[in-house]
C-alpha positions in Angstrom: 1.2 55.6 18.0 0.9 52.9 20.4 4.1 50.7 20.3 3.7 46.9 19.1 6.4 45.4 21.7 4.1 47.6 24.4 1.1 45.5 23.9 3.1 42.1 23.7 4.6 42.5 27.1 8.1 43.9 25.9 9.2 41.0 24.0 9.7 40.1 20.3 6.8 38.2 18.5 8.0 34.9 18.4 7.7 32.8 15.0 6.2 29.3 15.2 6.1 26.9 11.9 2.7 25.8 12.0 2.2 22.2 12.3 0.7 20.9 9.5 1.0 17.0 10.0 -2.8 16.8 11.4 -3.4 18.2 7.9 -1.1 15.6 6.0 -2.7 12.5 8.0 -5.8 13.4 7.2 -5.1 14.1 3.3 -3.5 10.8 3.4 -6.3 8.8 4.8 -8.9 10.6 2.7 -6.0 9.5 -0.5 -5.8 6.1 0.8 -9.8 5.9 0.7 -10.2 6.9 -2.4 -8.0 4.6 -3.9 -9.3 1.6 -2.2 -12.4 2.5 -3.2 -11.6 3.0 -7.0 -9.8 -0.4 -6.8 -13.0 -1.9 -5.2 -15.0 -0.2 -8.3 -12.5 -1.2 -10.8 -12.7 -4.9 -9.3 -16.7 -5.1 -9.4 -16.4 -3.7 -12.7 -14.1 -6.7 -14.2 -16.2 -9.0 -12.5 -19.3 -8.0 -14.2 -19.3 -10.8 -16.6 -18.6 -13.5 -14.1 -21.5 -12.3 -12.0 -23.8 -12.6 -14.9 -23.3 -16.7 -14.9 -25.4 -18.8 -13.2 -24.7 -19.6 -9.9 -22.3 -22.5 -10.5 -20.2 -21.4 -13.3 -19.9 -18.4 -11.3 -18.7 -20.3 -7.9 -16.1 -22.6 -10.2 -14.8 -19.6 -11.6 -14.1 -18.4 -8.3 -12.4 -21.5 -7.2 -10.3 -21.9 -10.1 -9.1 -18.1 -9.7 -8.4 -19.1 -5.8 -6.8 -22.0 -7.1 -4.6 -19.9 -9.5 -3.9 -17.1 -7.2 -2.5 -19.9 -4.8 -0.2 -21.6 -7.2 1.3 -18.1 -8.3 1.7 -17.3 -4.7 3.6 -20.8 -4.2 5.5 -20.7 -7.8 6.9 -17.4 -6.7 7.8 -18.5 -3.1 9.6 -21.4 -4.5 11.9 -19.2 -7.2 11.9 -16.9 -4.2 14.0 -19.5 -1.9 15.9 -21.5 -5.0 17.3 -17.5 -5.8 18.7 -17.6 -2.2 20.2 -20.9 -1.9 22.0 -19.8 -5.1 23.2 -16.8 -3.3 24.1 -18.3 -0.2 26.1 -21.0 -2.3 27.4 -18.2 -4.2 28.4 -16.6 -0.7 30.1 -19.5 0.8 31.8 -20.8 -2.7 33.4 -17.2 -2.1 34.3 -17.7 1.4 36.1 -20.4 0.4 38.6 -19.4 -2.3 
């Protein structure tokens, strides 16, 4: 029987954890894909009934959902900073006692 540390040079086989990150990035971007993609399916698929107006029903509908989108966006914004000028009055009304 031929020795095993004769054919490696004399030394011990040395373990190595493979490196399985390559494998991870790439199972993430293939999960983020498919997600993005069901969303974009899931999206065409509520808009089916707005794409079956006519042209200019269809465009105001649009609009007004813009329209909407933006004055959520802005409505939460604005709690967003009353919230922390309450906080930071809270914070100096605390300093001060």
């Amino acid at each position: 029987m031929v020795d095993n540390k004769a054919k490696q040079g004399g030394k011990a086989p040395e373990t190595e954890t493979p490196d399985y990150t390559a494998e991870r990035d790439e199972l993430m971007q293939a999960t983020q894909q498919f997600f993005r993609s069901l969303f974009r399916a899931g999206v065409q698929v509520a808009l089916v009934p707005v794409n079956m107006l006519p042209p200019e029903p269809r465009e105001h509908f649009k609009v007004a959902g813009r329209e909407f989108s933006r004055g959520m966006a802005t409505l939460v914004q604005e709690i967003a900073n009353d919230v922390e000028k309450i906080v930071e009055e809270g914070i100096e009304g605390q300093a001060g006692d």
